[in-house]
C-alpha positions in Angstrom: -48.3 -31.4 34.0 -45.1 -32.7 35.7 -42.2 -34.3 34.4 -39.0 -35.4 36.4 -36.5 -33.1 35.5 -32.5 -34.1 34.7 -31.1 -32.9 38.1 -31.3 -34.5 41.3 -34.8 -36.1 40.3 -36.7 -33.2 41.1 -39.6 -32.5 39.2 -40.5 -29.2 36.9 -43.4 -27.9 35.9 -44.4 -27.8 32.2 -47.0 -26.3 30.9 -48.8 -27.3 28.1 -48.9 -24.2 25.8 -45.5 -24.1 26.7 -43.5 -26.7 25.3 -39.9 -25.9 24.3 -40.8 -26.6 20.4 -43.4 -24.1 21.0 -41.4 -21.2 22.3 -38.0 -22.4 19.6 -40.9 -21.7 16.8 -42.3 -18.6 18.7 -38.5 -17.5 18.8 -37.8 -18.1 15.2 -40.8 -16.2 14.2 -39.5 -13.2 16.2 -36.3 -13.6 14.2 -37.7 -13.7 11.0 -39.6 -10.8 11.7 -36.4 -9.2 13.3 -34.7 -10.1 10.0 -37.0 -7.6 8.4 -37.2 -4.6 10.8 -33.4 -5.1 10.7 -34.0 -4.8 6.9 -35.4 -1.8 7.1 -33.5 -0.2 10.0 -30.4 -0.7 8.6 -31.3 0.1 4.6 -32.6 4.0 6.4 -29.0 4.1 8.5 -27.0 3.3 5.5 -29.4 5.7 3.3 -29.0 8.6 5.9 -25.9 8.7 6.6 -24.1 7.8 2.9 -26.4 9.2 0.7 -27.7 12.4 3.0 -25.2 12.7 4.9 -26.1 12.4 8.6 -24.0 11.3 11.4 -24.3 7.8 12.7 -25.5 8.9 15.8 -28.2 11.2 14.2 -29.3 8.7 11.7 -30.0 6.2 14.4 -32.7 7.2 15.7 -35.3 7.3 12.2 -33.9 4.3 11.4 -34.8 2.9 14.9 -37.8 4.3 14.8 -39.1 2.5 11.0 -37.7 -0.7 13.1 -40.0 -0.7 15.6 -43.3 0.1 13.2 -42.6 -3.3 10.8 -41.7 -5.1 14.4 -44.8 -4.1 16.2 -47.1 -5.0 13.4 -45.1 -8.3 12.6 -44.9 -9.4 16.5 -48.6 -8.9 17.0 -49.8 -10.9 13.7 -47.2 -13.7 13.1 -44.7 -13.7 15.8 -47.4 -14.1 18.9 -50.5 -14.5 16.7 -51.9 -11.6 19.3 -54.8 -10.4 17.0 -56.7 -11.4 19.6 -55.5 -9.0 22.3 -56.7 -5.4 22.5 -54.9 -3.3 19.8 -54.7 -0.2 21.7 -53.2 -1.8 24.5 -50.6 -3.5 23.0 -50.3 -0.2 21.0 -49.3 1.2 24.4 -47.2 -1.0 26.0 -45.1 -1.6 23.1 -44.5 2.2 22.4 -43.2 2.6 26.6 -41.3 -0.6 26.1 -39.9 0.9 22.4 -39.1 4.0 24.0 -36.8 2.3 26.6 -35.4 -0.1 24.1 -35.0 3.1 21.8 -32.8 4.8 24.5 -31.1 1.5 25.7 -30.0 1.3 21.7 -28.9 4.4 21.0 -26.9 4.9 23.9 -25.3 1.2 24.2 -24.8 2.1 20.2 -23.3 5.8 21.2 -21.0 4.0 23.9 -20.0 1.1 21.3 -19.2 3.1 18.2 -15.8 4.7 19.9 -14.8 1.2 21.1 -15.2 -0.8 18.2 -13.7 1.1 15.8 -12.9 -1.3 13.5 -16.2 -2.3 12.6 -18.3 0.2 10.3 -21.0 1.7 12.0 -23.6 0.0 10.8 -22.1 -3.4 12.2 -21.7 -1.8 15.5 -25.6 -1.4 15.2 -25.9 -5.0 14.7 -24.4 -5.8 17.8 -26.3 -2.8 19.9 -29.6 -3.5 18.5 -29.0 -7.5 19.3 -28.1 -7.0 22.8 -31.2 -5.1 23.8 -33.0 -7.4 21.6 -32.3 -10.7 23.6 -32.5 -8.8 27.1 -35.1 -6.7 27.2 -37.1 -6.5 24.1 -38.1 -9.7 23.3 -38.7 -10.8 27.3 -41.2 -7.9 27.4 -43.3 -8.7 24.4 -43.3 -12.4 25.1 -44.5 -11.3 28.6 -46.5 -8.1 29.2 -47.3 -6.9 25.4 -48.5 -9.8 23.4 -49.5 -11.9 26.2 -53.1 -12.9 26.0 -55.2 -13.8 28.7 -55.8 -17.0 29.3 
């Protein structure tokens, strides 16, 4: 479906699975899910490194890891509603996209922690782990790992 568009007349194409409503809601799902991997990332940060002891940088990466097991399992069910889709392959892709958003966080994190230094750790994660989030994490599940075929 068409419709005219609010520049210069021209028109833009629409799809109908597509709506903006539909990807706001698709969005806020991935939040809310988001919300609870972050839940659980940061609760095993904070654990590591002020109850066992690690480093920041070391306590990273189990953290990260716990992250992406509630956001794989949440993404596929509720956030895309990919139950549909071949488990093994999603399985796949999201652990090669994971890794690279893995390294992309702890190294953004690794260069962020000496510059911010007046934020705890922990908030400097926030910031890391957002930044990945918006530009590479959520683009590739929207697009390669949870999309279904029509």
């Amino acid at each position: 479906m068409f419709r005219p568009s609010a520049r210069c007349g021209k028109f833009s194409r629409v799809s109908e699975g597509e709506r903006l409503t539909d990807r706001a809601l698709r969005f806020a799902r991935a939040l809310v899910v988001g919300s609870g991997a972050t839940l659980i990332d940061f609760s095993l940060f904070t654990t590591c490194i002020r109850l066992i002891g690690m480093t920041p940088t070391a306590a990273r990466l189990p953290a990260l890891c716990a992250g992406a097991s509630v956001q794989f399992f949440g993404n596929r069910s509720f956030t895309f509603r990919a139950q549909a889709g071949s488990l093994s392959r999603q399985a796949r892709f999201f652990v090669a996209v994971e890794l690279a958003a893995l390294s992309m966080n702890y190294f953004l994190f690794r260069w962020l922690v000496p510059k911010i230094t007046f934020l705890p750790p922990e908030l400097v994660s926030f910031v890391g782990t957002f930044v990945v989030f918006v530009t590479f994490a959520y683009p590739m599940r929207r697009l390669v790992i949870f999309k279904l075929p029509d």
